[in-house]
N, C-alpha and C positions, 0 to 999 in steps of 0.2 A: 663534378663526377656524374656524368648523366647517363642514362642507359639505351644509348638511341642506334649503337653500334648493329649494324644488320646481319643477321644470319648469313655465316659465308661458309658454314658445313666446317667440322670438325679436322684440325690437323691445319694449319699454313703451307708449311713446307713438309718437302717431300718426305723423307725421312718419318715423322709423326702422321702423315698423312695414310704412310703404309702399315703402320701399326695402328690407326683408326680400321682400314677396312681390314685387315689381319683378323680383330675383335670381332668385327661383322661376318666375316665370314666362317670362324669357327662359331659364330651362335648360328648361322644359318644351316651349319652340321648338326646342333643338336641336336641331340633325339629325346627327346619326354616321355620314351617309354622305354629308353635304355637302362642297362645295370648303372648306379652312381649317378641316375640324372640330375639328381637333385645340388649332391655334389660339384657335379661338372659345372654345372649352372651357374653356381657360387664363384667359383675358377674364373669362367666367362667375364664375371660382373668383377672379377678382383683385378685381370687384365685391361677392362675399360676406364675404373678408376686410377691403373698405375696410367695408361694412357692420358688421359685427363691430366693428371701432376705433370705429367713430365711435358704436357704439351704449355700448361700455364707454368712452370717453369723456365719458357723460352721464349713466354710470348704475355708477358703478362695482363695484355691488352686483350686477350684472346677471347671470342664471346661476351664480352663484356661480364663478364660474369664475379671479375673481384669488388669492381666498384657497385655493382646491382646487389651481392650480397653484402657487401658491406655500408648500404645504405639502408637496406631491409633489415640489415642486426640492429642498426641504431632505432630502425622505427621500433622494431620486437621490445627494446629496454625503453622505450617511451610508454608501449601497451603495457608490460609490466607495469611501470608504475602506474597507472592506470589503474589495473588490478589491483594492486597493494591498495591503491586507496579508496576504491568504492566497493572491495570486498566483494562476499556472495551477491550483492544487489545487482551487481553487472551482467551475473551470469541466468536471475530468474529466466530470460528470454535465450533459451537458448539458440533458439534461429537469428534473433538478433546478435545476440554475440558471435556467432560464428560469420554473419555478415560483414557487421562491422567489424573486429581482427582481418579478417580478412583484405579487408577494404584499404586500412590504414597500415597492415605490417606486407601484405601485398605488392601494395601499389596499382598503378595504371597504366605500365609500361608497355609497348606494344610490341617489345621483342619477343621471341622463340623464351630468350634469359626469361625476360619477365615474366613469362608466362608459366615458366617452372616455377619461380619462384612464388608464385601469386596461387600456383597450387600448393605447394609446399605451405605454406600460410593455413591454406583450405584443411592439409591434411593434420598439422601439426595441435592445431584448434579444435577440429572433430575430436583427435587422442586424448586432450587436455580434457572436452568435455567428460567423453569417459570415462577416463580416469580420476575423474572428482566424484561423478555419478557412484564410484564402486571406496571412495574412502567415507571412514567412517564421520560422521557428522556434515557430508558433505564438502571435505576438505576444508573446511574454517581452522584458520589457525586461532592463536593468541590474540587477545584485542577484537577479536571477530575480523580481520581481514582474511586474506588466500594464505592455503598454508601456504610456510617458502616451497620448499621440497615439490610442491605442484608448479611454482612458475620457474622453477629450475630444469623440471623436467619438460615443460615447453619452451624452453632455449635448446635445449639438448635434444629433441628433435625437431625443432625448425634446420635447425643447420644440416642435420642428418636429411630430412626432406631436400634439402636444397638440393644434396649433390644426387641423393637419388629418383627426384624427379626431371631434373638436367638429363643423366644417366639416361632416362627413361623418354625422354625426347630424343636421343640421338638413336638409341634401338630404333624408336620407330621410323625415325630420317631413314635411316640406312638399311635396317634388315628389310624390309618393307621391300626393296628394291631388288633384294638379292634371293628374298624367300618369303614370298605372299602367304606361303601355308603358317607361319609364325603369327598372322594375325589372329588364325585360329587358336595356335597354341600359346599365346599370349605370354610369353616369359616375364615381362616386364609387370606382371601382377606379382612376382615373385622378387621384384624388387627391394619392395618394403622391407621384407623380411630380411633379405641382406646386408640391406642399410643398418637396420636395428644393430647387427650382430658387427657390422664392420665398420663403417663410417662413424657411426652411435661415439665408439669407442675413438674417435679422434676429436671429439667433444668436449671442452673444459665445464666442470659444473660449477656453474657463480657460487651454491652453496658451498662444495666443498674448498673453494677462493676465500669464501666469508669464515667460514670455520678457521681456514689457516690463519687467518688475518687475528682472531680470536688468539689461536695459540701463541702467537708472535708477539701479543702483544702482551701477555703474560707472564711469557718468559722471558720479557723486558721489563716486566714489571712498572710496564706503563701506566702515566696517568691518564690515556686516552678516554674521552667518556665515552666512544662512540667508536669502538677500532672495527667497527664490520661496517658502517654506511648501512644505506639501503641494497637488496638485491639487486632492483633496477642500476643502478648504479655501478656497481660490481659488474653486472652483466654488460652492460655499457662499454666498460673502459675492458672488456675482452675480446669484443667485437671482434678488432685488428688479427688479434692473437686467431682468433675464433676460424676466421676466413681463410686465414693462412696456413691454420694443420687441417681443416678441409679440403683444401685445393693445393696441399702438397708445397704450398710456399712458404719461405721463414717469416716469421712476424713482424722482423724488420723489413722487408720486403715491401710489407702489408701497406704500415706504416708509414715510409716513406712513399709510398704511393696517393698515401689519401695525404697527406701533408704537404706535397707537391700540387694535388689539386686545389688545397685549402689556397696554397697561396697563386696558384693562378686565378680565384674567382676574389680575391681580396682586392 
């Protein structure tokens, strides 16, 4: 599953091709000082991700972007555990932490993909740090590890980064070409924001998987000693699922995809 697939610009065929620049050109319409800018913008970025699905829909080789993100989920549920077990200790440095995540949930790939993704990493780990920085106790859960609910919430926006920093390379491919004055007006800062509210929400959260998994096995009145696993673990075996309601594919999809590579490198 490698990610060595070369930028060949959004869309294959014709058909998705023209609903790529369709997108571009009504962002190169916008106007950021119009009534509903803010609005319209949203609209823009909801047209480029239905674009997206329906283009890895047809082409699931497309950008390399299923097997790049679903090797970068597996590395994220490895940094978990990681977390999980050396706790606050990991994060004293926080330059280095945000190096190293980056580094290992990243990668080194030298595509356009990877380069999203490798900031998506960057952004998703800056959030996490914050977001510990402003919980009480400094986020330590039980046992003095990470609370959960913190490394759930950097799975839930790493995947979110993904698609909106991808998103955010193809604006600047394209509009760039059709309307230089956009690089002034920078839309693509306003992506984040979108993502949080739109993509965010096509995110499964390990904890709330762990939780069910809780309930389930109660109401079975199981002897399990251990019905929730680790998060890491959780988050792991979602990955497939994970890649696939981000980029609009079914999860069998997903799966028979990285399973057909398994057994080609076997």
């Amino acid at each position: 599953m490698g990610t060595s697939t070369r930028w060949r610009g959004p869309g294959g065929r014709s058909g998705i091709a023209a609903d790529w620049s369709r997108a571009s050109r009504r962002l190169s319409l916008w106007d950021s000082e119009g009534p509903r800018a803010e609005r319209l913008l949203d609209e823009i970025f909801d047209d480029y991700l239905d674009v997206l699905h329906r283009t890895m829909r047809q082409e699931q080789s497309a950008f390399g972007l299923v097997d790049a993100a679903t090797e970068a989920g597996y590395r994220l549920a490895d940094a978990m555990a990681s977390l999980a077990d050396d706790g606050l200790d990991s994060l004293k440095d926080a330059d280095g932490f945000l190096t190293r995540f980056t580094n290992e949930v990243g990668g080194n790939g030298a595509t356009i993909t990877d380069a999203a993704i490798r900031r998506a990493a960057t952004d998703s780990a800056e959030r996490f740090l914050k977001r510990r920085s402003e919980e009480p106790g400094g986020g330590e859960g039980t046992g003095g590890g990470l609370a959960g609910d913190l490394l759930c919430l950097l799975y839930q926006w790493f995947f979110a980064d993904i698609v909106s920093e991808f998103l955010r390379s193809i604006i600047a491919e394209k509009v760039k070409l059709v309307a230089p004055v956009l690089s002034v007006l920078d839309p693509g800062d306003h992506i984040a924001d979108w993502a949080a509210c739109k993509v965010l929400s096509l995110v499964p959260n390990p904890c709330e998987e762990a939780a069910e998994l809780v309930e389930r096995a109660k109401s079975a009145e199981s002897a399990i000693g251990d019905p929730v696993g680790s998060l890491p673990e959780i988050a792991r075996s979602l990955v497939p699922g994970t890649v696939g309601k981000v980029l609009g594919l079914a999860v069998g999809d997903v799966r028979e995809r990285q399973e057909g590579a398994e057994g080609e490198s076997a």
